[in-house]
C-alpha positions as CSV (number, residue, x, y, z in Angstrom):
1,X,64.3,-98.8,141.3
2,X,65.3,-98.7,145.3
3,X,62.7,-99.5,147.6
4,X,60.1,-97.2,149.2
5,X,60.9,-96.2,152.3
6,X,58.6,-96.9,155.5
7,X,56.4,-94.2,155.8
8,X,55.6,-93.1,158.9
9,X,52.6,-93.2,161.5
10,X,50.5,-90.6,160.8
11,X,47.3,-91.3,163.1
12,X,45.2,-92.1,160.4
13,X,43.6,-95.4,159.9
14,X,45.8,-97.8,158.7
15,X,44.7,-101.4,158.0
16,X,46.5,-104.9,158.6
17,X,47.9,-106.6,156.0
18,X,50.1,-109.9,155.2
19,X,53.3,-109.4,155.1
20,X,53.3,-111.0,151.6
21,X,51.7,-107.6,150.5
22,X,54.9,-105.8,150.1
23,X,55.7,-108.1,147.3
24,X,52.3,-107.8,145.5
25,X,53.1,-103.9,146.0
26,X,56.9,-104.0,144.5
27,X,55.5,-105.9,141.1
28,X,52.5,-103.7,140.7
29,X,54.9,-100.3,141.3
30,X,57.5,-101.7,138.9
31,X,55.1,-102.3,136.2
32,X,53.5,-99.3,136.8
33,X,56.6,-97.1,136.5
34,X,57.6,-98.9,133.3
35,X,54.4,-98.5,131.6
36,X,54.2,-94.8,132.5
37,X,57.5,-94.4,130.6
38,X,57.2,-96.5,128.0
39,X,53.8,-94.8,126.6
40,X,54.1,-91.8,127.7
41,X,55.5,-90.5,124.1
42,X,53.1,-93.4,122.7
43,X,49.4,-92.1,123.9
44,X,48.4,-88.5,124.2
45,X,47.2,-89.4,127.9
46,X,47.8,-91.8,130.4
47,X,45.7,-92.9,133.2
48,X,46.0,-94.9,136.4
49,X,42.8,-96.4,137.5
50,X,42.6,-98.8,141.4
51,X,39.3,-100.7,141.9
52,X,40.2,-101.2,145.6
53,X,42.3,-98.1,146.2
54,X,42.6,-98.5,150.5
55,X,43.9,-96.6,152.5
56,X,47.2,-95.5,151.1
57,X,48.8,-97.1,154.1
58,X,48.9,-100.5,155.8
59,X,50.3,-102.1,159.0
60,X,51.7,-105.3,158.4
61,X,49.8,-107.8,160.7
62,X,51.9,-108.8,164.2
63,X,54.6,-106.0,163.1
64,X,54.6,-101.8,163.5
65,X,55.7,-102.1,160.3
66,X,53.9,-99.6,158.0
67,X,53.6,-99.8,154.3
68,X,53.4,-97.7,151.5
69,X,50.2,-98.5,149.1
70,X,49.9,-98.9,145.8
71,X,48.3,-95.7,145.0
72,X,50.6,-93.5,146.6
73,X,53.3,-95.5,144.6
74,X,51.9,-95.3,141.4
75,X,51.8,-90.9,142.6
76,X,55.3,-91.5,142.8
77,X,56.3,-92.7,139.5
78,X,59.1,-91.0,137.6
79,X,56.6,-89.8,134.3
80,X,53.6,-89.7,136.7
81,X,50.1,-90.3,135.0
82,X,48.4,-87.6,133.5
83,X,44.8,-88.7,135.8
84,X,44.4,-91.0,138.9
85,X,41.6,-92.6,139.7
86,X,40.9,-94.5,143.2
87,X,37.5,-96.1,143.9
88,X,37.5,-97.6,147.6
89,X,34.6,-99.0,148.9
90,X,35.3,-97.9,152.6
91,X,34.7,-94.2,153.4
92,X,37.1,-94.1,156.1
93,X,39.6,-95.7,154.0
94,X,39.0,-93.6,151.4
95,X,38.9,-90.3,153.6
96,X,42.8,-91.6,154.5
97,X,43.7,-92.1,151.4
98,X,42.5,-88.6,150.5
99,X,44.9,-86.7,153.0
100,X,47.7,-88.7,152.6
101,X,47.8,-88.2,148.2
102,X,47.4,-84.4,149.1
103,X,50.3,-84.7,151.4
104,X,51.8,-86.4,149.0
105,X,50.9,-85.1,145.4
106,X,49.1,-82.0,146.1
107,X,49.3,-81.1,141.9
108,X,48.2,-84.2,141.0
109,X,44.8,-84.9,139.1
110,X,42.9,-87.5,141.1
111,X,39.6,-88.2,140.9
112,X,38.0,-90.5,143.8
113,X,34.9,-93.0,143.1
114,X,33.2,-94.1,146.6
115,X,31.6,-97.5,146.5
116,X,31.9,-100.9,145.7
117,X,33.8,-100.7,142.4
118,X,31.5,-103.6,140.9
119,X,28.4,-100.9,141.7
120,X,30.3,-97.9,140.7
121,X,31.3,-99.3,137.0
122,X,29.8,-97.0,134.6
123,X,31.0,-93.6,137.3
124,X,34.7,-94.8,137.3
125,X,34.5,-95.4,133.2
126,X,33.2,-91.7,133.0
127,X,36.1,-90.6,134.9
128,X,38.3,-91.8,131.7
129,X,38.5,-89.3,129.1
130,X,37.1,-90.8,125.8
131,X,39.8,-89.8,123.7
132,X,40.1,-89.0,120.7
133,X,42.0,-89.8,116.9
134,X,44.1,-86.7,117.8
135,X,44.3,-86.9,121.3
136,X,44.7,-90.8,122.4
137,X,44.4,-92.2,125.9
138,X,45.6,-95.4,127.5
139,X,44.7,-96.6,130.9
140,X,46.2,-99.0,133.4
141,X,43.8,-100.4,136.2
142,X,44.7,-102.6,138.9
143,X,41.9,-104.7,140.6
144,X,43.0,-105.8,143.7
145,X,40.0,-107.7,145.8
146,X,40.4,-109.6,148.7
147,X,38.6,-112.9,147.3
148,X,37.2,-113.7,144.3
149,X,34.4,-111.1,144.3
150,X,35.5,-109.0,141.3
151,X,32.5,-109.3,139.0
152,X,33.6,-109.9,135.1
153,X,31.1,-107.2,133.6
154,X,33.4,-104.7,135.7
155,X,36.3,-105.7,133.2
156,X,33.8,-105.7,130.5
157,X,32.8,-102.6,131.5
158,X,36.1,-100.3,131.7
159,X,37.2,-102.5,128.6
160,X,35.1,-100.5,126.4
161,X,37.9,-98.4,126.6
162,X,41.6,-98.6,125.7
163,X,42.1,-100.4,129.1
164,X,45.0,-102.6,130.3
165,X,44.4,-104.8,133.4
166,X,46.0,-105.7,136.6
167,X,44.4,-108.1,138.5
168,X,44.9,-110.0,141.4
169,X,43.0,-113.5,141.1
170,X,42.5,-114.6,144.5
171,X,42.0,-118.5,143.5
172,X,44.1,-119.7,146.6
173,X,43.4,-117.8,149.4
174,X,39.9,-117.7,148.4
175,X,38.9,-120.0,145.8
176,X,40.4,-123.2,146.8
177,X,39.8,-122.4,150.5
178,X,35.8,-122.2,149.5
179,X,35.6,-124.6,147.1
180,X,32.5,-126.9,147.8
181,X,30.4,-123.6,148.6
182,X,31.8,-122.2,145.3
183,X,31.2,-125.3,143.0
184,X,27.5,-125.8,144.6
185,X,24.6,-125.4,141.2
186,X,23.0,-122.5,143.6
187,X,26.4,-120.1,144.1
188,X,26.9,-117.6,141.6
189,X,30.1,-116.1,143.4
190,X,32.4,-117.8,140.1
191,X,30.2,-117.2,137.6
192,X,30.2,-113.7,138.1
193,X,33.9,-114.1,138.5
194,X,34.4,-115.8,135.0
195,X,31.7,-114.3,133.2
196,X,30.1,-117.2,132.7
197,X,27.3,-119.6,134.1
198,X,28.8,-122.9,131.8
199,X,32.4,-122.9,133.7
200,X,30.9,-126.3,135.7
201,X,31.4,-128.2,132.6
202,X,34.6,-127.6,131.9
203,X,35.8,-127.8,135.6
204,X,34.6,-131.4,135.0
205,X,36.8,-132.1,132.5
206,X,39.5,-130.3,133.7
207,X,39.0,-132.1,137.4
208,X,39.3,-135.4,135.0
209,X,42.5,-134.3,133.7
210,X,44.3,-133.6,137.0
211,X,44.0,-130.1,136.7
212,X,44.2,-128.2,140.2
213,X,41.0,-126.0,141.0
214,X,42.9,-122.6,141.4
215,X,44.6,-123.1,138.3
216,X,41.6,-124.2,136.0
217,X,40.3,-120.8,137.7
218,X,42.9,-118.5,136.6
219,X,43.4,-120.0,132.9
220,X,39.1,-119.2,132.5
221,X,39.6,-116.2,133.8
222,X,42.3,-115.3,130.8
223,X,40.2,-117.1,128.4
224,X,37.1,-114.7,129.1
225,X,39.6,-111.6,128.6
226,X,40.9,-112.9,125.5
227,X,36.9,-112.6,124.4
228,X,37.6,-109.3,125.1
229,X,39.8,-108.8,122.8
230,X,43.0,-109.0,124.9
231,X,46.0,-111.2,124.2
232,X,46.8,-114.6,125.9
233,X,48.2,-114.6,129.6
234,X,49.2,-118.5,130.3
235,X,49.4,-119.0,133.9
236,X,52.8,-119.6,133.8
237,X,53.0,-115.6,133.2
238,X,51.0,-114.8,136.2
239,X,53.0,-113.8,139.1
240,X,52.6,-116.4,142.0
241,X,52.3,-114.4,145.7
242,X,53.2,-116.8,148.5
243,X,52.7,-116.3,152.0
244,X,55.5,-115.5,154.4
245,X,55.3,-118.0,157.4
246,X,54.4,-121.7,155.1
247,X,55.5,-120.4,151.5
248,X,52.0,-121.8,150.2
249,X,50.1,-120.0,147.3
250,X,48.0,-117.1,147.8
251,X,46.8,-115.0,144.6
252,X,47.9,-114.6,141.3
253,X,49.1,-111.2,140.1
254,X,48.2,-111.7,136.0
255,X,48.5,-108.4,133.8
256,X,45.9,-108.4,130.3
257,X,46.5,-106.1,127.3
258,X,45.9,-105.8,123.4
259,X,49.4,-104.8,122.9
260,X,52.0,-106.6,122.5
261,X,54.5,-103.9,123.7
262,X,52.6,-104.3,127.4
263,X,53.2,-107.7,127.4
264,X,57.1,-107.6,126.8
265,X,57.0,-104.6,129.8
266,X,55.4,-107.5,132.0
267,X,57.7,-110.2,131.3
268,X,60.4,-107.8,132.1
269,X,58.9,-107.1,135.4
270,X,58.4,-111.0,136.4
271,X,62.0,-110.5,135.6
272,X,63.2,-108.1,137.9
273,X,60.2,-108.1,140.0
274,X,61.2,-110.7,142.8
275,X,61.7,-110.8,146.4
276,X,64.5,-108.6,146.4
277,X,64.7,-105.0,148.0
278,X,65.9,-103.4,144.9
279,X,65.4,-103.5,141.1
280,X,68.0,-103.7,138.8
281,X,66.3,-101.6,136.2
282,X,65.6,-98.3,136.1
């Protein structure tokens, strides 16, 4: 799978990004164009959900280097999905986003959800076709929020479905960077995060044990999708972004599924998926 090449300026708006974003983008497109071929003979209908679709384009910060997004990569997939859907909370970003998949993928069945994906639950679930015995569909959604502000009864939401999960857990650049406002008895912002209003107790215990804040963060976080139903994701299969400039730790990139067949599609992308410019599998 070669990389995407550099789109070019096209006037509209076009927000700043790290330039760590490119690798967040190359592990979400890789995974994304295995799962589309790998159940595309499995389900009856497949389905690519983005909580925080953006623009379609970004500029990475300090460069005029422009980037492809993750939307518009996913449209590009070799067994495209049968339905997009892209909720973006900012109009104008979603307005861009708009012209540049019709440039794009003109054919292409998208459906777009404005608002704040944590308001606009139930709408993007309706978007999913229900499915049925004879005609089965599988979903793949990737949240991708700039801090920790993904509420949990959005997962539980679109989980009522067959729904497999990419999420980027932000419990670096956000959690750690905010923790004594975050771990204050009045702030909800975890809680809502985790699912959970009992996570102080065990962050005790775990702070006793030498366990780092971010990571204590991201192994609740699994634990509340395994009460989902989904299968175990250890941290240690969570794809670590790092910054460009220091190297530190920014977000985790963790993928949740039922199936077993996802998961073995995921470890073969945090196989592939590094730094490199090109993939070796296709």
């Amino acid at each position: 799978m070669a990389e995407v090449a550099q789109p070019p300026d096209d006037g509209l708006t076009c927000p700043e990004v790290g330039g760590w974003t490119e690798n967040k983008h190359r592990i979400v497109s890789l995974y994304a164009t295995m799962f589309s071929t790998a159940m595309k003979d499995r389900w009856g209908k497949r389905i690519y959900v983005e909580l925080h679709a953006g623009a379609g384009h970004s500029r990475v910060r300090g460069t005029q280097k422009i980037i492809l997004g993750s939307p518009l990569r996913a449209l590009a997939v070799e067994h495209p999905f049968d339905k997009y859907i892209f909720c973006e909370a900012v109009s104008e970003n979603l307005e861009a986003l708009r012209t540049r998949v019709q440039r794009q993928a003109p054919a292409a069945n998208v459906a777009y959800v404005e608002g704040d994906c944590d308001l606009r639950a139930a709408d993007i679930l309706a978007e999913i076709p229900s499915g049925s015995k004879n005609d089965t569909v599988l979903t793949l959604c990737f949240a991708d929020p700039y801090d920790i502000g993904l509420k949990f009864g959005t997962i539980k939401t679109l989980s009522s479905r067959f729904v497999d999960f990419l999420a980027l857990l932000a419990v670096y650049s956000d959690a750690n960077r905010a923790y004594k406002r975050y771990v204050m008895e009045d702030a909800v912002k975890v809680d809502e995060f985790l699912g959970s209003e009992t996570w102080r107790e065990q962050w005790k215990i775990a702070q006793s044990e030498g366990v780092p804040f971010p990571k204590f963060l991201a192994e609740e976080f699994a634990a509340s999708m395994e009460t989902l139903g989904y299968l175990r994701t250890p941290v240690h299969r969570m794809k670590l972004v790092r910054s460009d400039d220091k190297n530190l730790p920014l977000y985790y990139v963790a993928m949740f599924s039922r199936h077993q067949l996802a998961h073995d599609l995921w470890d073969d992308t945090l196989k592939y998926g590094t730094d490199q410019t090109e993939f070796s599998w296709g």
